[in-house]
N, C-alpha and C positions, 0 to 999 in steps of 0.2 A: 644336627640331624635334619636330614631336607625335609620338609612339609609333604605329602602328597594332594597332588588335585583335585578338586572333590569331582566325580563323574553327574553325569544328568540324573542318575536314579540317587544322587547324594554320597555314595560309598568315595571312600578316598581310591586314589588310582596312587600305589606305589610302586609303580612299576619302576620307577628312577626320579631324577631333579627334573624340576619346573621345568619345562620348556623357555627356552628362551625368550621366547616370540608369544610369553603370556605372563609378562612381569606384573608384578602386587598393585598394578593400578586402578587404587580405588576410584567409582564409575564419578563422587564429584571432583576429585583430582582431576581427573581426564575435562570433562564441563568446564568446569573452571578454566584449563588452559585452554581449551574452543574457544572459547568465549573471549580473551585477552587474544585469540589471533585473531576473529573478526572484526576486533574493536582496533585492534593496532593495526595489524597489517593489512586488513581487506578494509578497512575505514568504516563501517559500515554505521548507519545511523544508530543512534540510541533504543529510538522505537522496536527496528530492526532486530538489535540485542536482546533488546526486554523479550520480544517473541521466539526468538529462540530460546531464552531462558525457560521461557513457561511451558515451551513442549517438550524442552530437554525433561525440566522437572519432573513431567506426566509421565515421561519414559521412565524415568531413573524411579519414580514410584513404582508403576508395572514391575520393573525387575527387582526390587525389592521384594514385592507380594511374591515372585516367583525362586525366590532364594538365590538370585544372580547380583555378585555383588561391586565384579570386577569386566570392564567390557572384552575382556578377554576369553572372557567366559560367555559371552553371546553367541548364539546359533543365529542360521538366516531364518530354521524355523522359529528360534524368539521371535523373532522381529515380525513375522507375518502372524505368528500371533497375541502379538502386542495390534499390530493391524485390527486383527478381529474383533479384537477385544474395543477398541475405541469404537466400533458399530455399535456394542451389546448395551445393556440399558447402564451397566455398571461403569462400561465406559463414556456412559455419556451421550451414547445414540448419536453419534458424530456424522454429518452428511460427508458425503466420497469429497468433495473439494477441502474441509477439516482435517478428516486423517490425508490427504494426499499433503498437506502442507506440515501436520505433524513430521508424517513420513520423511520428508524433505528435509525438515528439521536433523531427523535419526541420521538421515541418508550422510548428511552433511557430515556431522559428528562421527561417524567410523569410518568415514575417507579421511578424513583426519588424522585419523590416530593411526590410520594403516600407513601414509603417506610419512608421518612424524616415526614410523617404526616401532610405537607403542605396541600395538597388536599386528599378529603376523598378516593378517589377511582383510581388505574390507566385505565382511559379512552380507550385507545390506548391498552388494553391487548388482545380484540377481532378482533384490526385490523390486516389483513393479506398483506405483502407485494404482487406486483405482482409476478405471477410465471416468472423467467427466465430461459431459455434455456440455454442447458449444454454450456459452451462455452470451448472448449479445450485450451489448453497453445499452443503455436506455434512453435516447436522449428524447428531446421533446420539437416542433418542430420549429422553423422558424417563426411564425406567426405568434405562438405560444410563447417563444424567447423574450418576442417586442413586448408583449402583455404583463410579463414577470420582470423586464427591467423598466415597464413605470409606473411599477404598483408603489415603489416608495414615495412619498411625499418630496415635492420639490421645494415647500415652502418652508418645514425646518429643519433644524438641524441634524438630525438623527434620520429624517428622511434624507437628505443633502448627502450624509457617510453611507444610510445602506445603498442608494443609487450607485455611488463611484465605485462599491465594494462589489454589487452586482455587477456592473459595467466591468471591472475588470478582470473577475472570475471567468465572465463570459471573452472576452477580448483576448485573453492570454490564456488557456488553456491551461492555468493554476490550479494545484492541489491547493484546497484549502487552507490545507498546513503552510503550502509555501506563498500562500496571499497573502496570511495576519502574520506572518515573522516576516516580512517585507518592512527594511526601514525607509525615512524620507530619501536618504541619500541613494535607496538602489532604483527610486524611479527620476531621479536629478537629468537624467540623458534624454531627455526628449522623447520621441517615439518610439524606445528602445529601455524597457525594464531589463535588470536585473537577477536572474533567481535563482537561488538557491533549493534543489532538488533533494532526493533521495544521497546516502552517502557524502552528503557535503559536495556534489557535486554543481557546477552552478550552469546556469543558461542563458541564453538573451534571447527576449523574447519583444517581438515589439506589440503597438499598442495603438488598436485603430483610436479618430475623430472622436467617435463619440466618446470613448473610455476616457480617453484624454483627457477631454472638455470636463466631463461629470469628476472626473479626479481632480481637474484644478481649482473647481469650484469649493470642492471638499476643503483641499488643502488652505483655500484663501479664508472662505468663509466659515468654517465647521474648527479644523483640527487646531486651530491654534487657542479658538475659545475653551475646549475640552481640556487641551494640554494645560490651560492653567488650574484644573482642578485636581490634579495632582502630579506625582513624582517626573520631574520631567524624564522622556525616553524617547529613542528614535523613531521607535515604532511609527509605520505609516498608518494605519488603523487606530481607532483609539475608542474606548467605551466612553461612556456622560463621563464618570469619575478620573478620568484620564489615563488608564492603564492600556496596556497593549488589549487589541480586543482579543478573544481567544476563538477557539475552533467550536467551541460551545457558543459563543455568542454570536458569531458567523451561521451556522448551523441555523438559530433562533431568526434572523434577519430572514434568510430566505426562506424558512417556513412561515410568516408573516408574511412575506410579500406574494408568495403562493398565495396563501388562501385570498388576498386582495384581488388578486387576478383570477380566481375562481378555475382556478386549473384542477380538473379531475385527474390528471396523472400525479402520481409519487415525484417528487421532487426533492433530493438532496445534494449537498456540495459536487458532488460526482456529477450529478446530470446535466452540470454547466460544462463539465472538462468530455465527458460524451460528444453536447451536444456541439460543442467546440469545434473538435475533429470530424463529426460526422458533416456540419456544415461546410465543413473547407473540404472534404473531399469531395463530395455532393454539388462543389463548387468547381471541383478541376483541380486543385492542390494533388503534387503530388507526395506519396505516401513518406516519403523520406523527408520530405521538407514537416509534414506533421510530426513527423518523430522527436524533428530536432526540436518543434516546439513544445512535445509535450513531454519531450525528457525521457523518453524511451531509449534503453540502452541494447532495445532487440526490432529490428523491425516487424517481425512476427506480432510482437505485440501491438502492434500499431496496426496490424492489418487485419484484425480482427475489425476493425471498422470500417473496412471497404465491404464484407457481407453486412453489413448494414446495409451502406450506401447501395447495392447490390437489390437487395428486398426491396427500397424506394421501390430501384426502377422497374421491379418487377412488378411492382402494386401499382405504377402508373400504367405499362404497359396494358395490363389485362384490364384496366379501368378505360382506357382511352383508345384503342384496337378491339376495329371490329369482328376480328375473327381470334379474337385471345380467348376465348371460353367456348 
């Protein structure tokens, strides 16, 4: 005997067999195979996965609370009001960049399933994330850069690592992530590191005088003493105890050399990789040549840092022209 499909007010609809195009796919079945395509086929990082897991899960909660069990059974008004609900207190009071990136998340997942043939149609193709406000990068300027790479001590050794570890953050336009998973052999090239990005994707990035210098000094006189204190590893970074240093201890180094250089701006791993691109355009680099080095796979995103550079000049002009005000 066929099952009828339960309607939005709950009653069963038996007017005839299941539709086709709304097979028994239960919502972690469906997740679960998202998740194995962006991990196999799209490559996509680990990190990457984890965050989709976690707002797939927020979703597949929502539709629960709402007695939707199958995403066959989603409306596009689910889904905006699953939206609303991540505003309200119970969801969490999420700011418009939060649910726009959950939403992204949803969005993902029923283009999936409509594209695999799972569900007849993608629900979610008319829903529109909130609008967000431009948000600039933050960088700091160059005078403040010189202050913050020689707050470390050059005289021992843990000053000797955070200097080359600054210097290079700043010199190569590094996610922090992709500074401390950096081994010896991916800076063995000379002026030209090695890096591995988002998606396993890799880069070449080169690597001014000064980074250089402060890197080979680390390596000569720092990394080898530490490596004998424990397990030996490639890692180019290394804690006292000799492990790979991590993004939490990175993190620690430059909040320490902040407050040495007495800088009143916020200062995190990001505002090296800001003040990076903001410097080199500010310099004349052009926008496509920043991309390649900071691993952008949209130039859009990279040009979000020419309205930086943009504001400068508008701040010198009206400062240094006599008839700007």
């Amino acid at each position: 005997m066929l099952r009828g499909r339960r309607s939005r007010t709950g009653a069963a609809d038996v007017s005839g067999a299941v539709p086709a195009a709304s097979p028994a796919l239960g919502f972690d079945r469906a997740v679960d195979g998202f998740l194995r395509h962006i991990t196999v086929e799209r490559g996509l990082a680990a990190n990457t996965v984890t965050a989709y897991r976690r707002d797939l899960l927020r979703y597949r909660e929502w539709l629960a609370g709402a007695g939707i069990a199958a995403p066959g059974d989603v409306s596009e008004s689910d889904v905006g009001l699953f939206a609303q609900w991540l505003r309200t207190p119970e969801g969490g009071t999420l700011s418009a960049a939060s649910v726009a990136r959950i939403l992204s998340s949803v969005r993902a997942l029923h283009r999936y399933l409509a594209e695999e043939g799972a569900v007849e149609a993608d629900v979610t193709r008319e829903v529109r994330p909130p609008k967000l406000g431009m948000r600039l990068p933050k960088a700091i300027s160059i005078e403040q850069m010189e202050r913050l790479l020689q707050a470390p001590s050059s005289d021992e050794p843990v000053g000797i690592r955070d200097r080359a570890l600054l210097e290079m953050l700043y010199a190569t336009g590094a996610r922090v992530s992709e500074l401390v998973g950096l081994d010896v052999d991916d800076v063995d090239g000379g002026d030209i590191i090695r890096v591995t990005g988002k998606g396993s994707k890799q880069r070449l990035v080169p690597v001014g005088r000064y980074a250089r210098e402060a890197l080979d000094t680390y390596l000569v006189r720092v990394r080898p003493e530490f490596s004998t204190r424990g397990r030996a590893t490639p890692a180019l970074f290394l804690g006292i105890r000799g492990q790979r240093l991590t993004r939490q201890g990175a993190w620690l180094v430059i909040q320490a050399a902040a407050r040495k250089a007495d800088l009143e701006a916020h200062v995190s791993p990001h505002t090296f990789r800001h003040s990076f691109a903001t410097h080199l355009l500010q310099g004349g680099a052009d926008v496509r040549v920043v991309q390649d080095l900071l691993g952008h796979s949209s130039v859009a995103t990279t040009q979000i840092y020419t309205h930086v550079s943009a504001d400068s000049l508008i701040d010198m002009y009206q400062t240094a022209h006599p008839r700007a005000r």
